[in-house]
PDB file of N, CA, C and O in Angstrom:
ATOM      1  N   UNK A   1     -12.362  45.228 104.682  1.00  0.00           N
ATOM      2  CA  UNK A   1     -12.499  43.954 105.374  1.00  0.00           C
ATOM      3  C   UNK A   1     -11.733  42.866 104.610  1.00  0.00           C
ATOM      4  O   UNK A   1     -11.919  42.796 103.395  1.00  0.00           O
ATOM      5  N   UNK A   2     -10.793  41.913 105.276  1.00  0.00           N
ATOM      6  CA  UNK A   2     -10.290  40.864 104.640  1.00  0.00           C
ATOM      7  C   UNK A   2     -11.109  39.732 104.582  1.00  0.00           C
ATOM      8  O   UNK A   2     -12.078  39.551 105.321  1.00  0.00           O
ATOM      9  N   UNK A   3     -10.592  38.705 103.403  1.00  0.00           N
ATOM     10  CA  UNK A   3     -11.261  37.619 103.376  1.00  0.00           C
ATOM     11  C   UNK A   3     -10.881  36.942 104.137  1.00  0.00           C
ATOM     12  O   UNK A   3      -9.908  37.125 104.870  1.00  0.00           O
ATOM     13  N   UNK A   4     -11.836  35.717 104.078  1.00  0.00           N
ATOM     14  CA  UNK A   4     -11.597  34.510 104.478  1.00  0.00           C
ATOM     15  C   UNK A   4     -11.810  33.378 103.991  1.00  0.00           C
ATOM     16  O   UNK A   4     -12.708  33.299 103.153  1.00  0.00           O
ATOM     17  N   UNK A   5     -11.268  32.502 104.258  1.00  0.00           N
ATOM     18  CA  UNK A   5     -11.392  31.403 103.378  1.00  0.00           C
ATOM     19  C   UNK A   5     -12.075  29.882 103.870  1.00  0.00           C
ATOM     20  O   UNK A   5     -11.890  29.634 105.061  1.00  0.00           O
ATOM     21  N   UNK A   6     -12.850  28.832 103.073  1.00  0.00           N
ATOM     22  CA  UNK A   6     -12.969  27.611 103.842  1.00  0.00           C
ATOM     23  C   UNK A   6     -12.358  26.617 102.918  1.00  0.00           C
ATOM     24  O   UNK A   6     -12.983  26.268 101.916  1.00  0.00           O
ATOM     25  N   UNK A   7     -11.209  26.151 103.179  1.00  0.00           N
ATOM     26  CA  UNK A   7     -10.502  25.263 102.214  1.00  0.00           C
ATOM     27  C   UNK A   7     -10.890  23.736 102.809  1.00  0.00           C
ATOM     28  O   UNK A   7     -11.606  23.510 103.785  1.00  0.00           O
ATOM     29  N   UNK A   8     -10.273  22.833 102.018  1.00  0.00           N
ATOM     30  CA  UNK A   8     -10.298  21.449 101.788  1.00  0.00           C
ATOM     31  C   UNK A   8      -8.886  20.925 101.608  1.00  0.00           C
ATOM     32  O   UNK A   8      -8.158  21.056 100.623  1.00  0.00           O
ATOM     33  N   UNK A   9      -8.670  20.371 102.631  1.00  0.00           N
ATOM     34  CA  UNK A   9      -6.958  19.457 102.715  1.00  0.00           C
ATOM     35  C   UNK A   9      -7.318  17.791 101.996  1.00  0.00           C
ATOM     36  O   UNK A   9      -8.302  17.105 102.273  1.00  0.00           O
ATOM     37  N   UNK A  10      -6.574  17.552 101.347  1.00  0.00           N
ATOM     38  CA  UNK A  10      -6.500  16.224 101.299  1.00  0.00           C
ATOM     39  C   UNK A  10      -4.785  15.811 101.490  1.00  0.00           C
ATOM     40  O   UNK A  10      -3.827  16.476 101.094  1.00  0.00           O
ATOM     41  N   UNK A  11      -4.760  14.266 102.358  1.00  0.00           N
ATOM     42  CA  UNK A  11      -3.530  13.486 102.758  1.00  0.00           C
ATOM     43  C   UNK A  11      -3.801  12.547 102.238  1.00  0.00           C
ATOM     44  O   UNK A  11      -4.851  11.958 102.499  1.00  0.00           O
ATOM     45  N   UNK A  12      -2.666  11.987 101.064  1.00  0.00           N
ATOM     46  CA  UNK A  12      -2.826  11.085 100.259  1.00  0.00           C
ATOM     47  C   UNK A  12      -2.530   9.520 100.584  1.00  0.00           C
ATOM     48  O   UNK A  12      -2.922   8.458 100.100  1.00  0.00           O
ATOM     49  N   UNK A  13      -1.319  10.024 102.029  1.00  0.00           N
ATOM     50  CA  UNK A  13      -0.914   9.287 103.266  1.00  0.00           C
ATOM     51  C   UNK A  13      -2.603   8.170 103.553  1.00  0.00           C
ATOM     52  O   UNK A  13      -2.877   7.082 103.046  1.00  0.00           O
ATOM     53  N   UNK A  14      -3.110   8.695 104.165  1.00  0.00           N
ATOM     54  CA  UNK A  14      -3.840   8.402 104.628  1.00  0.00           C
ATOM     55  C   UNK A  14      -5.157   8.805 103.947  1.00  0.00           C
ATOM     56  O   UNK A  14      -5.914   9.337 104.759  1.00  0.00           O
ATOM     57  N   UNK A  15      -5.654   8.718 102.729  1.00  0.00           N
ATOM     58  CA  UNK A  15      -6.642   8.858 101.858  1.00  0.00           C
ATOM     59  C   UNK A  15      -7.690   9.816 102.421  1.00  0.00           C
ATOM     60  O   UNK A  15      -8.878   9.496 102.359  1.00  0.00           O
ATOM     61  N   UNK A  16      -7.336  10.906 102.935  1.00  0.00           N
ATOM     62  CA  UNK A  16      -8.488  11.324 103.790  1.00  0.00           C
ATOM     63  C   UNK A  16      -8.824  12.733 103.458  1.00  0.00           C
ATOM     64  O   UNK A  16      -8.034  13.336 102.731  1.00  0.00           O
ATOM     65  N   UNK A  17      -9.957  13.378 103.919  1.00  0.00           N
ATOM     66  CA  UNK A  17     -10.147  14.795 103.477  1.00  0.00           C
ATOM     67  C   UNK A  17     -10.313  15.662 105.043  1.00  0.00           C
ATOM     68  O   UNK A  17     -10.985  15.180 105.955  1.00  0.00           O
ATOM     69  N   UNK A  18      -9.595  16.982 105.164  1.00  0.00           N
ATOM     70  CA  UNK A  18     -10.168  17.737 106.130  1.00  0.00           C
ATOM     71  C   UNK A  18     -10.508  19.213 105.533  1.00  0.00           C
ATOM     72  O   UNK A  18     -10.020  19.814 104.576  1.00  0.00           O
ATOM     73  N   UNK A  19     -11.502  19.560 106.431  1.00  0.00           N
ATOM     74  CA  UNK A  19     -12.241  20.910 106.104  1.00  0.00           C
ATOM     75  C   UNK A  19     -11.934  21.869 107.332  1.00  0.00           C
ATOM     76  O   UNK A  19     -12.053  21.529 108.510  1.00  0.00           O
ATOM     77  N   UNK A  20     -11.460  23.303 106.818  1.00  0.00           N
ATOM     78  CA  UNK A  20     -11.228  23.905 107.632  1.00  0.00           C
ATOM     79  C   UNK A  20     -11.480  25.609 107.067  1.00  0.00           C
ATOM     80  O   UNK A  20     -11.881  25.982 105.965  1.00  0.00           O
ATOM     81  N   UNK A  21     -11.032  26.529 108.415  1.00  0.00           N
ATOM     82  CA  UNK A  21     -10.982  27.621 107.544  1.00  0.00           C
ATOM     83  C   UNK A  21     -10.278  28.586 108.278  1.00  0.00           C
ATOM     84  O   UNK A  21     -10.019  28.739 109.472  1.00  0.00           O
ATOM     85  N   UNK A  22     -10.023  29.233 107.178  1.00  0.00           N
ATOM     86  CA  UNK A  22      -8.546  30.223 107.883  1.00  0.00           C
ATOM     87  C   UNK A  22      -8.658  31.475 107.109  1.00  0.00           C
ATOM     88  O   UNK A  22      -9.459  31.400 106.176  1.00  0.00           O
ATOM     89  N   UNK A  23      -7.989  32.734 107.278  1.00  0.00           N
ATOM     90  CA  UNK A  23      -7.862  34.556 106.907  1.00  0.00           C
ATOM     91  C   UNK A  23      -6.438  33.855 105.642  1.00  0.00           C
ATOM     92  O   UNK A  23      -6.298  34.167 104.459  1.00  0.00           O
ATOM     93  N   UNK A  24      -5.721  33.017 106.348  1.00  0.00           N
ATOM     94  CA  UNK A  24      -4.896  32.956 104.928  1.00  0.00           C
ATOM     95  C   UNK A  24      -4.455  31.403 104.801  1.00  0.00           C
ATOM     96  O   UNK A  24      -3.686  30.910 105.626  1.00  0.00           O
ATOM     97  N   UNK A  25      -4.926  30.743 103.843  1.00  0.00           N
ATOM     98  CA  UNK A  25      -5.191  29.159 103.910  1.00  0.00           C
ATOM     99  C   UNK A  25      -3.444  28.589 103.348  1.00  0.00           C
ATOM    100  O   UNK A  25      -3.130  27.439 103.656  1.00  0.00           O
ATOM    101  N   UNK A  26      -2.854  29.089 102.887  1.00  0.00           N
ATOM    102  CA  UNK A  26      -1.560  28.307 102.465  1.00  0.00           C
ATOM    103  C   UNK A  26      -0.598  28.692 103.874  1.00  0.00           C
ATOM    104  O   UNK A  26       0.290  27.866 104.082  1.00  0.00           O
ATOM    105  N   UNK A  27      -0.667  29.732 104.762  1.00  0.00           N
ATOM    106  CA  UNK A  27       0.527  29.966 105.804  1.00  0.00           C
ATOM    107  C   UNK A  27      -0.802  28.172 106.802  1.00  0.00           C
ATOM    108  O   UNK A  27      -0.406  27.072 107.187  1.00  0.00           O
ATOM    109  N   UNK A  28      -2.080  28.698 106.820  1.00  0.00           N
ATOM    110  CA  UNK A  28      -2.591  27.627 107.686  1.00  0.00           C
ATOM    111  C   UNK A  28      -2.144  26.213 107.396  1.00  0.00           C
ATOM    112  O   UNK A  28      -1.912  25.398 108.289  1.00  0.00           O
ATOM    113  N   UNK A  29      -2.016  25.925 105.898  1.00  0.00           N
ATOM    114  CA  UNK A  29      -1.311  24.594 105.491  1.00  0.00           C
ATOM    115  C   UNK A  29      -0.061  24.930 105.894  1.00  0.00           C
ATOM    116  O   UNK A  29       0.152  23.929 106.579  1.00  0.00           O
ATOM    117  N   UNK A  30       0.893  25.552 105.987  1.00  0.00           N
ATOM    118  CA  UNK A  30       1.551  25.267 106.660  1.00  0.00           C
ATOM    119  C   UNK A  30       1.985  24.717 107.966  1.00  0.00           C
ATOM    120  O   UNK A  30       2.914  23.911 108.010  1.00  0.00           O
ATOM    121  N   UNK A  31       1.319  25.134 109.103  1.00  0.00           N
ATOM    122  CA  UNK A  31       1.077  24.999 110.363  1.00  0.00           C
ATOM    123  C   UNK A  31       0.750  23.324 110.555  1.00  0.00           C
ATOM    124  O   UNK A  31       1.197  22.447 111.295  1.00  0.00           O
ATOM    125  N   UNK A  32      -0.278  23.377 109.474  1.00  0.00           N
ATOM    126  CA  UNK A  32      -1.096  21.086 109.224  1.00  0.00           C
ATOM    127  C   UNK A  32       0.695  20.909 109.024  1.00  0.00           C
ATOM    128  O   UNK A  32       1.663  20.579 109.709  1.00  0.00           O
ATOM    129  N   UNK A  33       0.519  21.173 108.212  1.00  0.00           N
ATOM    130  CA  UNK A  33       2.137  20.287 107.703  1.00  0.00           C
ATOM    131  C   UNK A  33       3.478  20.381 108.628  1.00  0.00           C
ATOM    132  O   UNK A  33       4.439  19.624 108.487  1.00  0.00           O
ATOM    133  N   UNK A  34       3.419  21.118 109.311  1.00  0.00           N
ATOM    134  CA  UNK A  34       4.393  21.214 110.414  1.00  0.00           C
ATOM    135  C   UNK A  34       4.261  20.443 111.975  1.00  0.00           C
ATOM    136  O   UNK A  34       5.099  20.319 112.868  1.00  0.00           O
ATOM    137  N   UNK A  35       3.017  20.051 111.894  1.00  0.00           N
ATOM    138  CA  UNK A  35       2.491  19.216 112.640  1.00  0.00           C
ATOM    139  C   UNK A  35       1.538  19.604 114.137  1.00  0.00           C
ATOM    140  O   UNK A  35       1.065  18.949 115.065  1.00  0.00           O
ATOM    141  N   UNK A  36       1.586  21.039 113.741  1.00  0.00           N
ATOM    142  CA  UNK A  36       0.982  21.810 114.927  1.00  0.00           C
ATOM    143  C   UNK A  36      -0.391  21.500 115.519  1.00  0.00           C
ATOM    144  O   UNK A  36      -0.840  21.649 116.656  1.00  0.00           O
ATOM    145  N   UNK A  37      -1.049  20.900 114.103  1.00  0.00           N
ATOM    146  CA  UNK A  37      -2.666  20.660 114.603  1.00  0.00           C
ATOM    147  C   UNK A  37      -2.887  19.216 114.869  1.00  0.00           C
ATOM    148  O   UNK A  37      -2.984  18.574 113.823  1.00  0.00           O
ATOM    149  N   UNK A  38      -2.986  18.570 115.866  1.00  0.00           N
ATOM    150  CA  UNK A  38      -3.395  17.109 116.476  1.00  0.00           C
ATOM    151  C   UNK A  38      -4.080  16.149 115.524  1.00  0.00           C
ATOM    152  O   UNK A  38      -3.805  14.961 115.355  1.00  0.00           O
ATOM    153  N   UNK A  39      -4.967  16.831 114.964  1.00  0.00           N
ATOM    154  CA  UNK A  39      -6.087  16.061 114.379  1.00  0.00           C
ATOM    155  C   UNK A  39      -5.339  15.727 112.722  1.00  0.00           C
ATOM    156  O   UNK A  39      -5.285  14.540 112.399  1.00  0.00           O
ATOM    157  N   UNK A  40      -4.887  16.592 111.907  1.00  0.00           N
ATOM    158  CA  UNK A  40      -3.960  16.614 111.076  1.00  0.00           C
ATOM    159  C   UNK A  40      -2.711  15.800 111.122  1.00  0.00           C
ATOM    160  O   UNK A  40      -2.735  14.799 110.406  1.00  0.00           O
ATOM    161  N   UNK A  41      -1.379  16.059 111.965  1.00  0.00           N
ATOM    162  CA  UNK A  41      -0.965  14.968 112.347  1.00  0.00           C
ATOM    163  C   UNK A  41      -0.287  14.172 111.097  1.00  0.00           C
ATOM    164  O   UNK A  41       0.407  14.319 110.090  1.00  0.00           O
ATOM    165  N   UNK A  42      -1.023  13.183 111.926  1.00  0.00           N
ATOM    166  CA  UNK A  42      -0.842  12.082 110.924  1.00  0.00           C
ATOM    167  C   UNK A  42      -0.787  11.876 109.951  1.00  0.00           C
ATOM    168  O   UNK A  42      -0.104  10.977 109.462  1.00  0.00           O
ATOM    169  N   UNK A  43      -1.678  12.850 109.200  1.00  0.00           N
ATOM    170  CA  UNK A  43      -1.808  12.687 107.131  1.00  0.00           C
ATOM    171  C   UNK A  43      -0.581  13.449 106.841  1.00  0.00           C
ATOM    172  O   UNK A  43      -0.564  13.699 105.636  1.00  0.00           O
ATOM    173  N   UNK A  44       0.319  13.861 107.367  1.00  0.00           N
ATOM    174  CA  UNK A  44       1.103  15.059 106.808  1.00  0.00           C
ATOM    175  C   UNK A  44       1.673  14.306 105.966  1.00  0.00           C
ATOM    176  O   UNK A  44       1.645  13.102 106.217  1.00  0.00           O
ATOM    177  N   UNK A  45       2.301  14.723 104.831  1.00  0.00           N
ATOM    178  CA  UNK A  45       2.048  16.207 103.854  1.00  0.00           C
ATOM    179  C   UNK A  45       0.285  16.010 103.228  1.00  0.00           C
ATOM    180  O   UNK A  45      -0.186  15.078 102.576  1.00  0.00           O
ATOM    181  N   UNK A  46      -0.372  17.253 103.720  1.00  0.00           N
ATOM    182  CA  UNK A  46      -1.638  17.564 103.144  1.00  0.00           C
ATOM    183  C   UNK A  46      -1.180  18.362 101.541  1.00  0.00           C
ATOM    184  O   UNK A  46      -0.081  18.480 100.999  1.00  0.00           O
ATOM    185  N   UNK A  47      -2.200  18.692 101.233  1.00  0.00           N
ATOM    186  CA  UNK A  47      -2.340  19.451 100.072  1.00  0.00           C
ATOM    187  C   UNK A  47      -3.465  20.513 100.328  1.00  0.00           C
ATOM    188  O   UNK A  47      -3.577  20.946 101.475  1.00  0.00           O
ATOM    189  N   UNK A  48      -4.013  20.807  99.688  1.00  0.00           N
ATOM    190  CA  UNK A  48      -4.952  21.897  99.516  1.00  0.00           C
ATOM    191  C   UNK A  48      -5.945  21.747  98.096  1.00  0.00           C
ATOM    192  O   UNK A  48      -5.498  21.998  96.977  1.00  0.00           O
ATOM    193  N   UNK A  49      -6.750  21.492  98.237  1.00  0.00           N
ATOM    194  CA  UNK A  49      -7.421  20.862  97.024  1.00  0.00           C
ATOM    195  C   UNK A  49      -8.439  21.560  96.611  1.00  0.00           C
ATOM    196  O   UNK A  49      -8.468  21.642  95.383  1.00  0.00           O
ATOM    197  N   UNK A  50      -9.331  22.123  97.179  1.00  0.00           N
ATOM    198  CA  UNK A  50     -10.317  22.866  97.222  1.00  0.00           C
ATOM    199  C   UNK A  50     -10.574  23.857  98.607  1.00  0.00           C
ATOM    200  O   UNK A  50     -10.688  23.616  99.809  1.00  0.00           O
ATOM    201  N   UNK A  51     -10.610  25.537  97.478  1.00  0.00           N
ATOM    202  CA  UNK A  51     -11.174  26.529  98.566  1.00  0.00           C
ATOM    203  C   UNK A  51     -12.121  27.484  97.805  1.00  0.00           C
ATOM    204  O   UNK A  51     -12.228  27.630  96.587  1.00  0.00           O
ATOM    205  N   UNK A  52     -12.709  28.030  98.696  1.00  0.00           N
ATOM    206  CA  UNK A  52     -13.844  29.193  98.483  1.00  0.00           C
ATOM    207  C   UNK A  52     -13.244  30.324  99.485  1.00  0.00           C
ATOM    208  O   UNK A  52     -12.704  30.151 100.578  1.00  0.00           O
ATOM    209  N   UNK A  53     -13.517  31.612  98.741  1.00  0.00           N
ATOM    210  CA  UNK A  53     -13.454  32.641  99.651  1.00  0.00           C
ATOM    211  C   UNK A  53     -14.613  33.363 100.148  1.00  0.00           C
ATOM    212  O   UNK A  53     -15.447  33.533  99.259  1.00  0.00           O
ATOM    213  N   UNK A  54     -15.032  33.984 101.606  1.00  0.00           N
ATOM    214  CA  UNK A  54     -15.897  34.692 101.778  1.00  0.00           C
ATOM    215  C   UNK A  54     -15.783  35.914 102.787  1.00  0.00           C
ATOM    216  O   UNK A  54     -15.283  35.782 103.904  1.00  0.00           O
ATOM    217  N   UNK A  55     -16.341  37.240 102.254  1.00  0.00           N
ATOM    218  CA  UNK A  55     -16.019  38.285 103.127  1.00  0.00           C
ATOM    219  C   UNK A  55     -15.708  38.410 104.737  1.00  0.00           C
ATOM    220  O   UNK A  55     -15.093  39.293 105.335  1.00  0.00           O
ATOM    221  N   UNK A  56     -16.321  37.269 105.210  1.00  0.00           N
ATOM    222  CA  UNK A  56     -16.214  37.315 106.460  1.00  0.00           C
ATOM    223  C   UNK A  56     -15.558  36.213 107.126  1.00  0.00           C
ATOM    224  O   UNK A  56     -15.180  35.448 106.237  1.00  0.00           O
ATOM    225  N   UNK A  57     -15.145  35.627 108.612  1.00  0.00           N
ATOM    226  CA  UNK A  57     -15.078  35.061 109.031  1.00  0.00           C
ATOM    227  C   UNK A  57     -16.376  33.969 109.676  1.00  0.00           C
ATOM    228  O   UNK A  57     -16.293  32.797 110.044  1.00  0.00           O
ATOM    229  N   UNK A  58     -17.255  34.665 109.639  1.00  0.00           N
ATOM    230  CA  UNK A  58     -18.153  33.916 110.207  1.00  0.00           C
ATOM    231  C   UNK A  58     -18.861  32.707 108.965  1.00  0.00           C
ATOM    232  O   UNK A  58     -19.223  31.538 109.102  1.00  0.00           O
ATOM    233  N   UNK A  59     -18.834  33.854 107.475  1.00  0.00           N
ATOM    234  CA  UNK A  59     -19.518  32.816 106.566  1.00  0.00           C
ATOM    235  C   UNK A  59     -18.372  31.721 106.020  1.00  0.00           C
ATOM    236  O   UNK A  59     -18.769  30.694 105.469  1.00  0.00           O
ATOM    237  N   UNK A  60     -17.084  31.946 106.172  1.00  0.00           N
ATOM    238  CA  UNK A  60     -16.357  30.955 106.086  1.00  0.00           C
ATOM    239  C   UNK A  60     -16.063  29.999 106.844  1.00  0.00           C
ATOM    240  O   UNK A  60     -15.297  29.121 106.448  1.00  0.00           O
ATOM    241  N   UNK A  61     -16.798  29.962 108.513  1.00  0.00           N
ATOM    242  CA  UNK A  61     -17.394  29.188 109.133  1.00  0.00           C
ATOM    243  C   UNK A  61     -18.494  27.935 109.092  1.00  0.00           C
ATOM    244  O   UNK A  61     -18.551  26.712 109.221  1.00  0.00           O
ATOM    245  N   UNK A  62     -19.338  29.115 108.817  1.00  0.00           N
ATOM    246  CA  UNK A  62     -20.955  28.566 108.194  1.00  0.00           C
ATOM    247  C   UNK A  62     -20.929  27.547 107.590  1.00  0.00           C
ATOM    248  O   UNK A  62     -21.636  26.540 107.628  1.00  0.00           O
ATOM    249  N   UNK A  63     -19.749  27.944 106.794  1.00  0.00           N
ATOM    250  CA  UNK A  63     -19.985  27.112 105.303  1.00  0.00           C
ATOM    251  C   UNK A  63     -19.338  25.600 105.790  1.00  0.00           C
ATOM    252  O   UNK A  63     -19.893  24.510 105.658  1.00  0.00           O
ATOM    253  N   UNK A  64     -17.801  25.910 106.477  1.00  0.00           N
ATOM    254  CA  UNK A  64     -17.385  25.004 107.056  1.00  0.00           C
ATOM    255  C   UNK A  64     -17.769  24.188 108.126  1.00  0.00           C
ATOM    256  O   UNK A  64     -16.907  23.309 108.124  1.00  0.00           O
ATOM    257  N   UNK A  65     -18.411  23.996 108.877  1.00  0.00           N
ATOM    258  CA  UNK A  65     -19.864  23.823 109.255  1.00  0.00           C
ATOM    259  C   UNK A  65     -20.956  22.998 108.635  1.00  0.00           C
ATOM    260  O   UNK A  65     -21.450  21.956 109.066  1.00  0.00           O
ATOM    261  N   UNK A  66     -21.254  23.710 107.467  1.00  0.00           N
ATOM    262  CA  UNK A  66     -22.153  22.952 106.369  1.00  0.00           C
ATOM    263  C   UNK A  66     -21.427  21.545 106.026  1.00  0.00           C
ATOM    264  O   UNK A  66     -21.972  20.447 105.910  1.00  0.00           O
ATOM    265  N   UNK A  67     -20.406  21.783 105.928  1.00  0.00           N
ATOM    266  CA  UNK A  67     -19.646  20.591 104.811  1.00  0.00           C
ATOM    267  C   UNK A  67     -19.441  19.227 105.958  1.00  0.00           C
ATOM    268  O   UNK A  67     -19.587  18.024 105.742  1.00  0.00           O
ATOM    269  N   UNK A  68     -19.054  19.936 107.217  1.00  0.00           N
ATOM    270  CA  UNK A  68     -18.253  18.938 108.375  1.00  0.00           C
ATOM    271  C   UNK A  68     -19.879  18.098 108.836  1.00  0.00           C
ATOM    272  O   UNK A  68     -19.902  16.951 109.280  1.00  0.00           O
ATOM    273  N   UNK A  69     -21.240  19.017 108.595  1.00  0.00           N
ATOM    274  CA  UNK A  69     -22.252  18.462 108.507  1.00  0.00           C
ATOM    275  C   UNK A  69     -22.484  17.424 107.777  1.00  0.00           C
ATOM    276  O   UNK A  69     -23.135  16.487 108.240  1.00  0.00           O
ATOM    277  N   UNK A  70     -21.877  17.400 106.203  1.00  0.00           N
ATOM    278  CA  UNK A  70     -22.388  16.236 105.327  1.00  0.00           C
ATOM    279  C   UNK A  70     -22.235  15.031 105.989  1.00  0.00           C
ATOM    280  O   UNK A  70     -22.986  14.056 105.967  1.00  0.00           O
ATOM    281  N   UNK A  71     -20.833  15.243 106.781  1.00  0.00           N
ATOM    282  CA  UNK A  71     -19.884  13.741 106.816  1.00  0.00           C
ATOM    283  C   UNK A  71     -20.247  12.685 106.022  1.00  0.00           C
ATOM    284  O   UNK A  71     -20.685  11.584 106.356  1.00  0.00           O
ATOM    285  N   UNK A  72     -19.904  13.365 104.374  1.00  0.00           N
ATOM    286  CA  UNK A  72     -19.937  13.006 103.355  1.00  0.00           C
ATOM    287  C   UNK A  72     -18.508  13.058 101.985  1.00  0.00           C
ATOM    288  O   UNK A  72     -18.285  13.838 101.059  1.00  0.00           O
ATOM    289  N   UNK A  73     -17.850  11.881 102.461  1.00  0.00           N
ATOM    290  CA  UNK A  73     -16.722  11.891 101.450  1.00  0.00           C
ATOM    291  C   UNK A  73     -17.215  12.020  99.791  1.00  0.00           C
ATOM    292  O   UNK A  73     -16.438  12.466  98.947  1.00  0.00           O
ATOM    293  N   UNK A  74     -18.178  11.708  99.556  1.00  0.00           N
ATOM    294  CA  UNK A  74     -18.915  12.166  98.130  1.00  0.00           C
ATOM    295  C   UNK A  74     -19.134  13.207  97.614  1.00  0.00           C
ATOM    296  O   UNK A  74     -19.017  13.531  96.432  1.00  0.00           O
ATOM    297  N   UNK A  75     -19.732  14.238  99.186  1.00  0.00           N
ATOM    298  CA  UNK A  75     -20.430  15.525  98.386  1.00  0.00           C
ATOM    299  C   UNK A  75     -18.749  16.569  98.529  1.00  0.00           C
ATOM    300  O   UNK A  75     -18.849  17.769  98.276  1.00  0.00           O
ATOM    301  N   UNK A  76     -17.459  16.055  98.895  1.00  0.00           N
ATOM    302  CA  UNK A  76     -16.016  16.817  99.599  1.00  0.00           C
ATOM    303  C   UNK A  76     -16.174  16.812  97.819  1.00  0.00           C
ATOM    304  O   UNK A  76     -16.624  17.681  97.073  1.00  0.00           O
ATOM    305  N   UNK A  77     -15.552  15.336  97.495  1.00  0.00           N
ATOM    306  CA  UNK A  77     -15.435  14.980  96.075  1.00  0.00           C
ATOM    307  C   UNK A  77     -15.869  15.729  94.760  1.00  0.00           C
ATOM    308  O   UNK A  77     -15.164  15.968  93.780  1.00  0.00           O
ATOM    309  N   UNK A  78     -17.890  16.209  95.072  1.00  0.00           N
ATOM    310  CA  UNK A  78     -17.828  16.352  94.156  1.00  0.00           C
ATOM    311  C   UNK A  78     -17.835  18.207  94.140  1.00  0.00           C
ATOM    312  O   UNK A  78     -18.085  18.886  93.144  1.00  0.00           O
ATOM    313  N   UNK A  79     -17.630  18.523  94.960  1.00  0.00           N
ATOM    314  CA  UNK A  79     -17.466  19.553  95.310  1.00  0.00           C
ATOM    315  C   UNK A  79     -15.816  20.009  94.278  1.00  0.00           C
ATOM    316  O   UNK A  79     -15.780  21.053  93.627  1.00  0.00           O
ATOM    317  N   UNK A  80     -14.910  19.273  94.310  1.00  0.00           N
ATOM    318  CA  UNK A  80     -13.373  19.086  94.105  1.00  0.00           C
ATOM    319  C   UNK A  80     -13.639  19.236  92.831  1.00  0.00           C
ATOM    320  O   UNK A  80     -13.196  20.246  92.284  1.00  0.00           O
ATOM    321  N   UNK A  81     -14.754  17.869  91.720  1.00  0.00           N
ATOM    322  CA  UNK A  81     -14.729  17.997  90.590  1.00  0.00           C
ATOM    323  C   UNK A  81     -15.501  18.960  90.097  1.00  0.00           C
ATOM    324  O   UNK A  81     -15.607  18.821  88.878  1.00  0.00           O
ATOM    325  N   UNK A  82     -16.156  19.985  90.556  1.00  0.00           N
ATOM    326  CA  UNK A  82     -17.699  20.965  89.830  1.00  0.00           C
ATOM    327  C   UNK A  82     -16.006  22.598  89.966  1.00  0.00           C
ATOM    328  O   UNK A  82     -16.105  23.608  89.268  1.00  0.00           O
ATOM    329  N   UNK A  83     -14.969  22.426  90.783  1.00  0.00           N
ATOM    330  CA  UNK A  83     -14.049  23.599  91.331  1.00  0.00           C
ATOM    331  C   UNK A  83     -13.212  22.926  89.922  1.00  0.00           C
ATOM    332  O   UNK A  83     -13.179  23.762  89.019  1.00  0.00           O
ATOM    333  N   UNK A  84     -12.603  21.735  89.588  1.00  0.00           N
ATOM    334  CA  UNK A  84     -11.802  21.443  88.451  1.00  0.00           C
ATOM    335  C   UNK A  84     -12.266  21.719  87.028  1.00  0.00           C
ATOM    336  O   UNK A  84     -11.607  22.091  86.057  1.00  0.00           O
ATOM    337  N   UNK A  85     -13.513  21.455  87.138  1.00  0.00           N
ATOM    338  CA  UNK A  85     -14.269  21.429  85.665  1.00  0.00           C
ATOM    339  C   UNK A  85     -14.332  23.008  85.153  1.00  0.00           C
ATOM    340  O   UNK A  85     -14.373  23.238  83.944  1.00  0.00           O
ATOM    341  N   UNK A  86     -14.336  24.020  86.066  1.00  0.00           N
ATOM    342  CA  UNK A  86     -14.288  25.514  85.701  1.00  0.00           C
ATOM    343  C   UNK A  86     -13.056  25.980  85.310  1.00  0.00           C
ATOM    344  O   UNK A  86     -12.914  27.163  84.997  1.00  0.00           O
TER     345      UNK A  86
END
């Protein structure tokens, strides 16, 4: 079974964070950055700042899900610094 992933874009453009999730997260940054996804767009050039991997598609959902739940630019953040500090 392949992974999957739930990454974290940040556009520095536009100070902003998006959460998403994809089977392979740097060809998917590609696609943001090429301008394919609507909602993305605008921040282009994203980055990739923070990801987690999980066996499935569905828990790399879940999770993404969880986070788009906070609608919390704090808990994206500290999420970013607890992934840097390791």
């Amino acid at each position: 079974m392949d992974s999957y992933y739930l990454y974290i874009l940040y556009s520095e453009k536009l100070d902003r964070y998006y959460t998403g999730s994809a089977a392979d997260p740097h060809k998917r940054l590609l696609r943001h950055n090429e301008g394919a996804t609507k909602s993305t767009k605008p921040g282009r050039p994203w980055k990739i700042v923070y990801h987690e991997e999980y066996p499935s598609r569905s828990e790399a959902v879940k999770r993404e899900n969880y986070i788009k739940r906070m609608k919390s630019r704090k808990f994206i953040m500290s999420l970013i610094a607890k992934d840097t500090e390791a």
